[in-house]
N, C-alpha and C positions, 0 to 999 in steps of 0.2 A: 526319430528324425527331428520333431519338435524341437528336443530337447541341446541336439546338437547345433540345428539354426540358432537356436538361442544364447548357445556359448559363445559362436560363430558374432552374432550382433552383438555380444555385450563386450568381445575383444576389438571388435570395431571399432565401437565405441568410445573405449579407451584408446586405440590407437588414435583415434580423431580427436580428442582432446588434449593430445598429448602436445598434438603437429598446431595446434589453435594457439596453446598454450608457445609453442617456437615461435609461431607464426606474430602472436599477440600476447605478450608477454602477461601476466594479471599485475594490475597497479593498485597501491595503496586507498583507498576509498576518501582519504584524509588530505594526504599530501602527495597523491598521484604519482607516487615513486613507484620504480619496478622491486616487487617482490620474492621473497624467496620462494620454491616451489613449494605446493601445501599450505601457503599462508593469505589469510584474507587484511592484514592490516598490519603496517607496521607495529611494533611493540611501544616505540615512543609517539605513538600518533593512538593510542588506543585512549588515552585519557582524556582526549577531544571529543572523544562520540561518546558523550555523556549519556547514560542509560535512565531510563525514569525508574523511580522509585518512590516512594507509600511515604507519604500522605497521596492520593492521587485522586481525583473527582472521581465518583461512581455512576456516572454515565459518561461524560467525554475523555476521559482519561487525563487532564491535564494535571500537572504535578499544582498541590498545592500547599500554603503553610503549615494551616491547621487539619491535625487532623479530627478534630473534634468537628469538623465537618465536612456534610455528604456532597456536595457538589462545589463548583467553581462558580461563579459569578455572574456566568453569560448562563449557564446550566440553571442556575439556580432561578432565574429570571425567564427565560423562555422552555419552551417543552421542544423532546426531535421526536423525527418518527422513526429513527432508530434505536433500538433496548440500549447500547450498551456497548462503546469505542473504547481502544486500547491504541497505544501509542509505542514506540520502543524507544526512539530519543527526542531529548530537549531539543530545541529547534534555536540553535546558537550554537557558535565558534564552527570549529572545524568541521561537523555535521552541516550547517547553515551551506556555506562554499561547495560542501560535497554533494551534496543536494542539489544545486543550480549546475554542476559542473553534471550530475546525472541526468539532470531535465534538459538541459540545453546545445552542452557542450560532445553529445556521443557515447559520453560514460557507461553502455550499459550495464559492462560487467560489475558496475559497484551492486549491483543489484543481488549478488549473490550473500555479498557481504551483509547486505540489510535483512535479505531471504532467515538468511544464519541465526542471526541476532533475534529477528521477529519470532522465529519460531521457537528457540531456545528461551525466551522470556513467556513467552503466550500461547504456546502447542496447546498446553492441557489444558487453559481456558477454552481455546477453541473446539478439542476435543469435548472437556464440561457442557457445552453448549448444541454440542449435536449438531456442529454448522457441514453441510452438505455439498455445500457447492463457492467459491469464492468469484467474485463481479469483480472485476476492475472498472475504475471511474472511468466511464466513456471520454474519448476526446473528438471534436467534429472534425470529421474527414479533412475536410482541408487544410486546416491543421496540423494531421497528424500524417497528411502527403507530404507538406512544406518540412516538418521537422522529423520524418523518417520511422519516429516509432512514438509510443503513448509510453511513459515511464511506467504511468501505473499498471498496463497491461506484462508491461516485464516483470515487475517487482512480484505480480500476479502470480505469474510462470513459475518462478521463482521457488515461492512462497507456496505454491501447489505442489511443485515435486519434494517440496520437504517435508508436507506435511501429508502429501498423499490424496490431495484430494481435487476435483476437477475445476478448470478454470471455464469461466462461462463468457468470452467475448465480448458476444452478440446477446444477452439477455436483454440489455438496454441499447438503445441507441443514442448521442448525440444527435439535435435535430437541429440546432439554432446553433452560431458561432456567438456565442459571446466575451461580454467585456472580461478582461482579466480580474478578478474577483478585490487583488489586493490594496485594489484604488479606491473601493464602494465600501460605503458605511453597509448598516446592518440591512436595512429598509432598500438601500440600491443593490445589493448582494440577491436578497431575497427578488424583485422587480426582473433584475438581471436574471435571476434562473426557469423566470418561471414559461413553463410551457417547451422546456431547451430537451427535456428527457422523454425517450419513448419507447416504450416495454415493446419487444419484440416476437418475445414468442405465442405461439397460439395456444398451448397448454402446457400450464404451471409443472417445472417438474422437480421443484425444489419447496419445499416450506423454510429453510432455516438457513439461511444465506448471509456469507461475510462478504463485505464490500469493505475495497482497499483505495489508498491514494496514497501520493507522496506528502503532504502536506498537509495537515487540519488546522484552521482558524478558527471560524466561527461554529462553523458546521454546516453551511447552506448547501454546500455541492454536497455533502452525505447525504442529507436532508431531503433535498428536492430528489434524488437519484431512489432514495427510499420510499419515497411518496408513489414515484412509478409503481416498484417492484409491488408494495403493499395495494396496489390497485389490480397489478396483475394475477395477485392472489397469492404471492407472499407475504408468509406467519409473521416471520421471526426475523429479523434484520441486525445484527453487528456489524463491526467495522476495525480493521486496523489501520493505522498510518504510518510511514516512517517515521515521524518526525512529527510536535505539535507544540505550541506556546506553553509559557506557562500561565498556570489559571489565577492563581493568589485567592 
């Protein structure tokens, strides 16, 4: 009986993706055009979602010149309290756009597109790593009333069922509504965050945990969000992002 409820949901399933897919056609992640069925990106828009590639910093993942060296700039200058960030694109051209057009504009579904890509480059890292549970960056409630969803929390979703493994909400809380990060030097970034994150649960049930977001800068919101988790008695801390500067 299990086994036929089960055929019974996974033809549901697909009927109901089918009718989303009529209903809501899937658009290019690039240039927002309606796609063919089975595809996540147009073919002539694929060369805009630049992928990162080695040289790349060995703790924030930004792409850099030399590879004769281990870290980036900012990396190399400050310590995180996270081990050890991966990125899937350079954060310029058609990415840049598709990004704000995911963050602001409703775009969920490019999320699946990112999902695709993140995992296809960094499965087996994550895998390598024995990460357990994956955090999306909290966003404060009212906030994310006014704009309907937290990008990061989808890309999350996402990013979980591709690779299997659970998404954790509610580990963290936003507590403080703060300034938007892109306006603040280093010193007002860090000021800005502080005291804004608050560990949730009442017993640790993860030691090796990835935290995601759509965008990395400096790293303060990985940072301060890591700081939480490592107080609540998380080991081990990674991180992927969509999308991140490059380092030089």
């Amino acid at each position: 009986m299990k086994f036929g409820r089960n055929r019974k949901k996974k033809r549901e399933n697909v009927l109901l993706a089918g009718l989303l897919d009529a209903l809501y056609p899937p658009r290019c992640p690039i240039c927002d055009g309606l796609l063919l069925p089975g595809t996540l990106i147009c073919d002539g828009c694929r060369a805009q979602a630049i992928v990162l590639r080695e040289p790349v910093c060995k703790r924030c993942g930004k792409q850099i010149r030399d590879a004769q060296r281990e870290y980036c700039l900012d990396c190399a200058k400050k310590p995180h309290r996270y081990r050890q960030g991966k990125a899937v694109f350079v954060y310029k051209g058609g990415i840049r756009q598709s990004l704000y057009r995911f963050k602001y504009a409703g775009k969920r579904e490019y999320a699946v597109f990112y999902a695709r890509e993140a995992a296809d480059l960094h499965g087996a890292w994550v895998q390598k790593n024995q990460i357990e549970a994956i955090v999306p960056i909290p966003m404060y409630r009212g906030k994310q009333r006014r704009r309907g969803y937290n990008q990061a929390e989808v890309f999350a979703e996402e990013l979980g069922r591709r690779l299997q493994l659970p998404v954790e909400k509610k580990m963290v809380r936003r507590v403080r509504d703060t300034t938007p990060q892109k306006n603040l030097n280093e010193k007002e970034r860090k000021d800005n965050l502080k005291n804004a994150f608050q560990f949730t649960d009442n017993i640790v049930k993860y030691k090796r945990v990835l935290l995601v977001d759509d965008i990395y800068t400096t790293g303060s919101t990985i940072d301060a969000v890591a700081e939480v988790l490592i107080s609540g008695g998380v080991r081990d801390i990674c991180y992927i992002c969509i999308s991140i500067g490059v380092g030089f």
